[in-house]
N, CA, C and O atoms as a DFTB+ gen file, in Angstrom:
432 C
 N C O
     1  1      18.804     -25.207     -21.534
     2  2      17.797     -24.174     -21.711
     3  2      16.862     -24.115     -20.499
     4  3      16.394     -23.126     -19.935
     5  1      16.752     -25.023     -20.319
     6  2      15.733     -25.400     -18.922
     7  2      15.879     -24.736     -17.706
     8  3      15.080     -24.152     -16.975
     9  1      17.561     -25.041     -17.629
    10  2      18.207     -24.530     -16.544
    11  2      18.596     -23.024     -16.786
    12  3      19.443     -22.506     -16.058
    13  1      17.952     -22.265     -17.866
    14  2      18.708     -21.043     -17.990
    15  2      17.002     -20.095     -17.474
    16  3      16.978     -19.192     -16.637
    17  1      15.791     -20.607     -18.215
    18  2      14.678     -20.187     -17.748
    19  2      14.296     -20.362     -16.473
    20  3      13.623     -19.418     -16.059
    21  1      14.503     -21.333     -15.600
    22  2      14.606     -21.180     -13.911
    23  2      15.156     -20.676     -13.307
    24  3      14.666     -20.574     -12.182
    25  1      16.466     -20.019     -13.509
    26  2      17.487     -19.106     -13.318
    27  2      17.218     -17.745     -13.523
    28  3      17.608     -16.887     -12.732
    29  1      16.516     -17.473     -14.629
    30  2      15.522     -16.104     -14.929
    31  2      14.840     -15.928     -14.297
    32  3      14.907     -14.899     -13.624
    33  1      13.578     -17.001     -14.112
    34  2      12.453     -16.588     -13.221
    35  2      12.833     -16.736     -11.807
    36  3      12.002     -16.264     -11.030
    37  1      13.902     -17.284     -11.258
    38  2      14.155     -16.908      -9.876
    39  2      14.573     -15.422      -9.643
    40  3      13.910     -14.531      -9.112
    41  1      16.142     -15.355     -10.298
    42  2      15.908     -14.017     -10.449
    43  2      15.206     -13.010     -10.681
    44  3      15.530     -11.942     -10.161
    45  1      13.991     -13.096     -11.575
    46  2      12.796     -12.050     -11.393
    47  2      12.254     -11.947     -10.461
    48  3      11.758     -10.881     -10.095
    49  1      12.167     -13.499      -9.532
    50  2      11.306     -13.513      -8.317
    51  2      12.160     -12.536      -7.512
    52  3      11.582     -11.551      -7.053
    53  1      13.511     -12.696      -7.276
    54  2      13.727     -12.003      -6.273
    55  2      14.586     -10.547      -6.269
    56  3      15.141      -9.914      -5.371
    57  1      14.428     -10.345      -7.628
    58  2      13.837      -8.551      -7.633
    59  2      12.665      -8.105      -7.230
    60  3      12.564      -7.020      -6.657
    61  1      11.406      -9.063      -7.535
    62  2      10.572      -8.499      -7.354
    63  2      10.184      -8.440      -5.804
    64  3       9.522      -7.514      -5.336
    65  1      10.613      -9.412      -5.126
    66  2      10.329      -9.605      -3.514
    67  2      11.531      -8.372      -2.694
    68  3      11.253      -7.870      -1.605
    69  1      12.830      -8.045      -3.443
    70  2      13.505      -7.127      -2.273
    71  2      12.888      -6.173      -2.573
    72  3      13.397      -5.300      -1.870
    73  1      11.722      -5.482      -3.443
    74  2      11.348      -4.146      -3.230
    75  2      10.048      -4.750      -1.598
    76  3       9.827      -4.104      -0.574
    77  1       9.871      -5.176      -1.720
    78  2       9.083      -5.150      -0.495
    79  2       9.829      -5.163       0.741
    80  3       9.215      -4.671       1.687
    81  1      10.960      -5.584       0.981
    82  2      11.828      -5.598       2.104
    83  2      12.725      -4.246       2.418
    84  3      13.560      -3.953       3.273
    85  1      12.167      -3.622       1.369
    86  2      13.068      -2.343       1.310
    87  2      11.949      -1.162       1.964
    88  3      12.404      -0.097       2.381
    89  1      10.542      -1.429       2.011
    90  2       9.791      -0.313       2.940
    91  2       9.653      -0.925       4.091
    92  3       9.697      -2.130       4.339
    93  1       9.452       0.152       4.916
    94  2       9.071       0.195       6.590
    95  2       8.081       0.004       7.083
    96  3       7.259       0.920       7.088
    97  1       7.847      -0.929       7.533
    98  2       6.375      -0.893       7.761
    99  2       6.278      -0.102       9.076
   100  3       5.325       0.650       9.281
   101  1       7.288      -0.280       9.981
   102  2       6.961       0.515      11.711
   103  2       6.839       2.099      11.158
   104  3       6.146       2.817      11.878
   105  1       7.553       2.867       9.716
   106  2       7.607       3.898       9.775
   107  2       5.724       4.473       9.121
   108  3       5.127       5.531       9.321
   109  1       5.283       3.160       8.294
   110  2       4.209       3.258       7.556
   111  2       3.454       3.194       8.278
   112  3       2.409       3.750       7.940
   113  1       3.457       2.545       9.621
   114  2       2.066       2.259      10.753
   115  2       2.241       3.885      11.172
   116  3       1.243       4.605      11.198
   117  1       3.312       4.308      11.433
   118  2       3.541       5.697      12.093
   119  2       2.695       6.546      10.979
   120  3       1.464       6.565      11.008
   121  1       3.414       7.206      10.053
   122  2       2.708       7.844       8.605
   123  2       0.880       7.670       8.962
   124  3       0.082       8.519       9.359
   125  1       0.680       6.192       8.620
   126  2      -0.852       5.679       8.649
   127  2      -1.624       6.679       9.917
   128  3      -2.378       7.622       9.676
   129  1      -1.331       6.333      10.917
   130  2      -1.950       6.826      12.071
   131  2      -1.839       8.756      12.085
   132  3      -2.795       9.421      12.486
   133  1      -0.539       9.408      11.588
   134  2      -0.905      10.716      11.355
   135  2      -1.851      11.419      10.188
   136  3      -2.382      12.529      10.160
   137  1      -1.847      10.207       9.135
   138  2      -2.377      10.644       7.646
   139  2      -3.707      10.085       7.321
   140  3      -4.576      10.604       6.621
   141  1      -3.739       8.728       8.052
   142  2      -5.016       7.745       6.793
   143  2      -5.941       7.350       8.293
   144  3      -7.031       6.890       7.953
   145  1      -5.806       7.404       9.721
   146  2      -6.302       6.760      10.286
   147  2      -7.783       7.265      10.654
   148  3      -8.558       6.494      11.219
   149  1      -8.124       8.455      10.352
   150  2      -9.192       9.143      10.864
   151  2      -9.953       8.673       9.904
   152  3     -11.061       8.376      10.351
   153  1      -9.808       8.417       8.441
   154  2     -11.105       8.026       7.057
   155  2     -10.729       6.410       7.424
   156  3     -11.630       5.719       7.897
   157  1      -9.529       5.881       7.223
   158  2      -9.414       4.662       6.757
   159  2      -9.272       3.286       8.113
   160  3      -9.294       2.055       8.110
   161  1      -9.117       4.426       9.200
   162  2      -9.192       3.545      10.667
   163  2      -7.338       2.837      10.738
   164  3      -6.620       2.526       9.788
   165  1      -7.138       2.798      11.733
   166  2      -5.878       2.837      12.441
   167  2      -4.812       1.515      12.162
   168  3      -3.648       1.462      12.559
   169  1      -5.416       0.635      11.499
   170  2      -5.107      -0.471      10.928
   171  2      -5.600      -0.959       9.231
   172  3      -5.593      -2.025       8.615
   173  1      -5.971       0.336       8.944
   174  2      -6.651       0.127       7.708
   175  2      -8.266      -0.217       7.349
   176  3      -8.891      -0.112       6.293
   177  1      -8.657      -0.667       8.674
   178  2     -10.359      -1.609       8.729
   179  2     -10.821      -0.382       8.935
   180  3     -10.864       0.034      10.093
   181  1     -11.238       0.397       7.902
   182  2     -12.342       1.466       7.980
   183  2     -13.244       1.312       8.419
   184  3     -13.846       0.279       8.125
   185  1     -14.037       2.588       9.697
   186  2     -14.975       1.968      10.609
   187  2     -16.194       2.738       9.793
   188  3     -17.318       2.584      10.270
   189  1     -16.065       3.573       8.577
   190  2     -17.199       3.808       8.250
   191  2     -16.999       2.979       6.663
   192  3     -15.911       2.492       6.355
   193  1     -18.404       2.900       5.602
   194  2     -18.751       2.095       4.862
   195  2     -18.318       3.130       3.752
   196  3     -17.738       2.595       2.807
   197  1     -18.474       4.483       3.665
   198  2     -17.922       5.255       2.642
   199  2     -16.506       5.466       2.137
   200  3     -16.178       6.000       1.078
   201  1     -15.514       4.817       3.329
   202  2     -14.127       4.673       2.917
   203  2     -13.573       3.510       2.649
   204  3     -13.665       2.819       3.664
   205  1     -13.009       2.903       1.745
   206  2     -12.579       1.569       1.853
   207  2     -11.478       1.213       2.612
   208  3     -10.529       1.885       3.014
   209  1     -11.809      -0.154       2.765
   210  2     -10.635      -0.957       3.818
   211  2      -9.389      -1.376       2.703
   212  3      -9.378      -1.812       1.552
   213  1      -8.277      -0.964       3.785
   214  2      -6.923      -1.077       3.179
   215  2      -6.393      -2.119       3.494
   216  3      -5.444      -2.459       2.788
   217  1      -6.775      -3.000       4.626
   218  2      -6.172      -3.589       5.854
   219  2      -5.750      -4.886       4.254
   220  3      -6.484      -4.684       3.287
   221  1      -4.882      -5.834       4.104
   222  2      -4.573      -7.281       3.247
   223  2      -5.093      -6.599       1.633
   224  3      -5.679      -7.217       0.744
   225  1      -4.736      -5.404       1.625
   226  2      -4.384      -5.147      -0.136
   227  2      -3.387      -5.590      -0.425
   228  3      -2.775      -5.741       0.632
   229  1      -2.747      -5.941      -1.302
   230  2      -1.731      -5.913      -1.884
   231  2      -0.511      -4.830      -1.772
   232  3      -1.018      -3.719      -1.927
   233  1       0.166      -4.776      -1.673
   234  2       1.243      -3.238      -1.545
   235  2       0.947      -2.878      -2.587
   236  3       0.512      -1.750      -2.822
   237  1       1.173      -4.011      -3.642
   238  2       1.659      -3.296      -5.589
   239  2       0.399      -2.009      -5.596
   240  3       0.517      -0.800      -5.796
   241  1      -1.135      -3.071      -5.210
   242  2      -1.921      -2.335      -5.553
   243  2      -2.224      -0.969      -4.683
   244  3      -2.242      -0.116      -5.570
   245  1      -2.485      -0.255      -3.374
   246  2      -1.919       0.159      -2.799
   247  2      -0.799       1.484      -3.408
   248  3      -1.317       2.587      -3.583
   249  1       0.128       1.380      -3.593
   250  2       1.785       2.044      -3.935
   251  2       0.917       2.877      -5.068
   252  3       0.779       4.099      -5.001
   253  1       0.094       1.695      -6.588
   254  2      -0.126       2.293      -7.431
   255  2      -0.973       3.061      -7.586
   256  3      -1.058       3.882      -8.500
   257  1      -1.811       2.863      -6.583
   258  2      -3.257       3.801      -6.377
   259  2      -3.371       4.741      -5.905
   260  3      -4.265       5.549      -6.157
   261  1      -1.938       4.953      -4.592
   262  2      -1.296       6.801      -4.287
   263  2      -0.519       7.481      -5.429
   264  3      -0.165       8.634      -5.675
   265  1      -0.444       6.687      -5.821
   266  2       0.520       7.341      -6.856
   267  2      -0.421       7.749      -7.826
   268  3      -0.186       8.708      -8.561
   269  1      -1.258       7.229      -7.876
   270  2      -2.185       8.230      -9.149
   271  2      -3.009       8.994      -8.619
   272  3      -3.436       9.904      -9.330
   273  1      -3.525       8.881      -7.151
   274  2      -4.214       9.643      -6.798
   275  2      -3.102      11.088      -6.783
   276  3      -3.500      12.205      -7.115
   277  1      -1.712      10.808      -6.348
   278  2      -0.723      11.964      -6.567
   279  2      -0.352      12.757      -7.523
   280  3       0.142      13.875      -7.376
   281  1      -0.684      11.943      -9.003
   282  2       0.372      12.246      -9.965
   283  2      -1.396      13.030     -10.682
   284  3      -1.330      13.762     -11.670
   285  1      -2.632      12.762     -10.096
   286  2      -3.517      13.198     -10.531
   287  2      -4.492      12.208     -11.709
   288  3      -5.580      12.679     -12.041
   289  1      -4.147      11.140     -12.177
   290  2      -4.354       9.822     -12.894
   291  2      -5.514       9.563     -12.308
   292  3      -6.476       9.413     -13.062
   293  1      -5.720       9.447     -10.894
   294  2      -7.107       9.485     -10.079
   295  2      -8.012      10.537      -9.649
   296  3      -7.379      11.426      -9.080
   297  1      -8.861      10.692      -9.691
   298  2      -9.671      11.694      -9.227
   299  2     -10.586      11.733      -8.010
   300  3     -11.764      11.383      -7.949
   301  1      -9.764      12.257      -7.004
   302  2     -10.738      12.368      -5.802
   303  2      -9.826      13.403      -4.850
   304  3      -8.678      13.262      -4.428
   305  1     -10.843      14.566      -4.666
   306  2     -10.133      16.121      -4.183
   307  2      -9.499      15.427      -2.598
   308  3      -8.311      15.724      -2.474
   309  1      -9.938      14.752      -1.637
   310  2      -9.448      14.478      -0.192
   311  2      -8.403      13.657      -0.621
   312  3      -7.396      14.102      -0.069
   313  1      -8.048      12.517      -1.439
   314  2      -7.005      11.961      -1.750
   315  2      -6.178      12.796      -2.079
   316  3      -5.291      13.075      -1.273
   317  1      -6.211      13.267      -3.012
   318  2      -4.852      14.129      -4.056
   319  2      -4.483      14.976      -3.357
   320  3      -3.424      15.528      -3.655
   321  1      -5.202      15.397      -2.181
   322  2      -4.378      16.497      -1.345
   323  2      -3.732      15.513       0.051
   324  3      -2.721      15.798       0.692
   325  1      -4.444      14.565       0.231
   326  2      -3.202      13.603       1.008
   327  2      -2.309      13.060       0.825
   328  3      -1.374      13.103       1.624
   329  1      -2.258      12.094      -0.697
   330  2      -1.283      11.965      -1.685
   331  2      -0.126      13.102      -1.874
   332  3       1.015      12.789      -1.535
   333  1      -0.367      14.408      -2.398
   334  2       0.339      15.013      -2.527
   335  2       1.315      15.034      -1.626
   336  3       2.379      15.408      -2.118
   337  1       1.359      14.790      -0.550
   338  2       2.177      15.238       0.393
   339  2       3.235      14.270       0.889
   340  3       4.226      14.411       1.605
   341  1       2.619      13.109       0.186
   342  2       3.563      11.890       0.213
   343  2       4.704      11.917      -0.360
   344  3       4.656      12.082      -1.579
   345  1       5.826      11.799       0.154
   346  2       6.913      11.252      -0.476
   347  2       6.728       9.500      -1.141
   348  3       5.793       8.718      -0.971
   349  1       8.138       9.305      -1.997
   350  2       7.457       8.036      -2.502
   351  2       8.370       6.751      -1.310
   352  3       8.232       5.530      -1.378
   353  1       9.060       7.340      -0.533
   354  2       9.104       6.428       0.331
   355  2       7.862       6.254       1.241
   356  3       7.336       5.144       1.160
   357  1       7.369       7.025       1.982
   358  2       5.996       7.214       2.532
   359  2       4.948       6.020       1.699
   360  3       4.316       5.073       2.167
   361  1       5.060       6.454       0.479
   362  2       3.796       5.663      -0.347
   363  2       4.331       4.020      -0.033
   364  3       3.538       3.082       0.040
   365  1       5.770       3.886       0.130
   366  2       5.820       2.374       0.084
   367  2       5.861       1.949       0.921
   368  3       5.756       0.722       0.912
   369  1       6.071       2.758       2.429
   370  2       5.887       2.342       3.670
   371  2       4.509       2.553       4.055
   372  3       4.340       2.353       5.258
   373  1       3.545       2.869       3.464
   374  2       2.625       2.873       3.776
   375  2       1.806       1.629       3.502
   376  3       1.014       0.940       4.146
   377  1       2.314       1.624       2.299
   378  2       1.393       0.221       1.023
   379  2       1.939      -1.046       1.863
   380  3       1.267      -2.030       2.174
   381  1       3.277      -0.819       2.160
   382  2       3.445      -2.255       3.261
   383  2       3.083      -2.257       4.396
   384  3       3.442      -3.319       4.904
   385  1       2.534      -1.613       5.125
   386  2       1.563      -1.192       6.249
   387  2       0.583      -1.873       5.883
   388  3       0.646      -3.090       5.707
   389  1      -0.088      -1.420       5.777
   390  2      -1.665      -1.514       5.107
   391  2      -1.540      -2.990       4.544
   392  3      -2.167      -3.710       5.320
   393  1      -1.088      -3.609       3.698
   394  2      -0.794      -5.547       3.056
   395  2      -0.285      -6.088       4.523
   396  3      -0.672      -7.201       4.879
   397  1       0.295      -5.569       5.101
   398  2       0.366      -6.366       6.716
   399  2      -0.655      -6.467       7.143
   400  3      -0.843      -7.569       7.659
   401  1      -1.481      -5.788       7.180
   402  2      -2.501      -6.143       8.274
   403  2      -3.680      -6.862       8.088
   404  3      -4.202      -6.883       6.973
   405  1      -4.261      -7.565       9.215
   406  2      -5.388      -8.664       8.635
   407  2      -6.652      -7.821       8.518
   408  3      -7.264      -7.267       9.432
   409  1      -6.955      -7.831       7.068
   410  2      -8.875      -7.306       7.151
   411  2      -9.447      -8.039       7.587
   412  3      -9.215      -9.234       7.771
   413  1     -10.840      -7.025       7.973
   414  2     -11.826      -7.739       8.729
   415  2     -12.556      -8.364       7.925
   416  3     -12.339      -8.125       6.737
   417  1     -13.659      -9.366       8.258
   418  2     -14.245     -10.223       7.073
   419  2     -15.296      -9.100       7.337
   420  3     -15.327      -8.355       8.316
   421  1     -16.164      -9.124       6.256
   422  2     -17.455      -8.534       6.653
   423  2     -19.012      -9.403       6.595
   424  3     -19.407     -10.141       5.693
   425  1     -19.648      -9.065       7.763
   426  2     -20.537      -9.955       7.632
   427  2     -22.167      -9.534       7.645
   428  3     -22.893      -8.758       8.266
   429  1     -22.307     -10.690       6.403
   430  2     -23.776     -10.215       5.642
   431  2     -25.198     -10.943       6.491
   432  3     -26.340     -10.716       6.089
C-alpha cells in the first residue's frame, strides 16, 4: 500500500510539473514586453506603486488571474481588455515569464 501511495503522488507530482515545461518563457518575455511592460515594467518589477509586481508570482497564480480577468470573473476595464486578447497559450507563457523572474525586495 505504501508503495502504491508514493507511486501516486509522484505521478501527480509530475503531471503537475510538465505543465510548466510546456510554456515559453522566451515567447512570454516577448508577449510581456509588447503587452504588460509599460503598467507592469519589463521584467514584471513595476516602476509605479499603482500596478503590482509580477516579477516571482507563482505561474498557477498568475495563469489564474488572466484568466478571470478574461473570462470576466475579475473586474478591472484595462485588464479585461488586455486579457481578452490573450490566447491561452500567451497566458501560460506569460505566467512563466513573470515566476522566472527575481522581484525586487521593497524597501521600508
Amino acid at each position: 500500500m505504501r508503495n502504491f501511495i508514493i507511486a501516486a503522488a509522484s505521478g501527480a507530482l509530475l503531471l503537475i510539473s510538465s505543465q510548466g515545461i510546456a510554456a515559453d518563457i522566451e515567447a512570454g518575455k516577448k508577449k510581456a514586453a509588447e503587452v504588460c511592460a509599460a503598467c507592469h515594467g519589463p521584467d514584471g518589477n513595476s516602476p509605479a506603486p499603482a500596478f503590482p509586481k509580477l516579477a516571482g508570482q507563482h505561474a498557477s497564480y498568475l495563469e489564474k488571474s488572466l484568466n478571470e480577468y478574461k473570462s470576466g470573473t475579475r473586474k478591472d476595464p484595462i485588464m479585461a481588455g488586455m486579457a481578452a486578447a490573450l490566447s491561452k497559450e500567451d497566458i501560460e507563457n506569460l505566467s512563466a515569464y513573470f515566476a522566472s523572474q527575481s522581484g525586487l525586495k521593497t524597501r521600508y
